[in-house]
C-alpha positions in Angstrom: -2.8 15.0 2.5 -1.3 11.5 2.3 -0.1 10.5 -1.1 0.5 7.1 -2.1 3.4 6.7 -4.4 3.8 3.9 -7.5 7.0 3.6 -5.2 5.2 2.2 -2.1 3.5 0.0 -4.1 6.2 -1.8 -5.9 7.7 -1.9 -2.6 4.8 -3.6 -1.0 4.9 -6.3 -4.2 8.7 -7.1 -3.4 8.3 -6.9 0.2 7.4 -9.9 3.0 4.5 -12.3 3.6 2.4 -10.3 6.0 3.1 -6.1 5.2 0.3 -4.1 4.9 0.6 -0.2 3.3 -0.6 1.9 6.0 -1.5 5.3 7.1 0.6 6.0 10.2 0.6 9.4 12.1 -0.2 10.8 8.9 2.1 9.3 6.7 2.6 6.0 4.3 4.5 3.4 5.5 4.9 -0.6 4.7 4.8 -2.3 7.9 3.9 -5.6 9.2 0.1 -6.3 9.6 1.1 -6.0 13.6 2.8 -3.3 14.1 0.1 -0.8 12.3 -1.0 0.0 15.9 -3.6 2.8 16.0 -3.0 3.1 12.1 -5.3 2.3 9.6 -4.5 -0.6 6.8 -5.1 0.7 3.0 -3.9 -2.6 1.0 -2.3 -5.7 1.9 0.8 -7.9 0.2 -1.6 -10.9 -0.3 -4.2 -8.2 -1.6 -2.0 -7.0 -3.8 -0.5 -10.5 -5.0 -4.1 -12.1 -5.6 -5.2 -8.9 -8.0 -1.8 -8.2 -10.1 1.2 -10.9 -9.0 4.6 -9.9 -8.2 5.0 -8.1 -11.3 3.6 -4.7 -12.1 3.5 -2.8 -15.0 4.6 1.2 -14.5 0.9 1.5 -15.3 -0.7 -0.7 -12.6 1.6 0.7 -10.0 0.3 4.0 -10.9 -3.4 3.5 -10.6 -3.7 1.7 -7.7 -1.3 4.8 -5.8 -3.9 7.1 -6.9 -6.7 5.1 -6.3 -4.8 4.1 -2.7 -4.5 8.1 -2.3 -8.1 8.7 -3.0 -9.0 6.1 -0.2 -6.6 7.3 2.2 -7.8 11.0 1.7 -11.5 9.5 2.9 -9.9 8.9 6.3 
């Protein structure tokens, strides 16, 4: 099962223009929208921007990892 950590996601808020959070070969990484290559995309920066800014509360972070788990478990 692939679990999506508050971590990744305050990674993905501090990260570059362009880096997706992605299921890769099984596992979460924060790659650029091009190099997900025969991944799947589960949120982008500019997603994540638009919906919360830059800034995250603990709280946030959390529920959008589970909720980002719960949609990568329907993969």
């Amino acid at each position: 099962m692939v679990t999506v950590t508050a971590d990744d996601v305050r990674k993905l808020a501090r990260g570059e223009h362009g880096e997706v959070l992605a299921v890769i070969d099984g596992a979460i990484h924060l790659v650029p929208r091009d190099q997900v290559n025969g991944g799947v995309v589960l949120y982008t920066r500019e997603t994540l921007i638009s919906e919360t800014g830059v800034e995250l509360t603990e709280m946030e972070a959390e529920t959008l990892a589970a909720g980002l788990t719960a949609k990568a478990a329907g993969l």
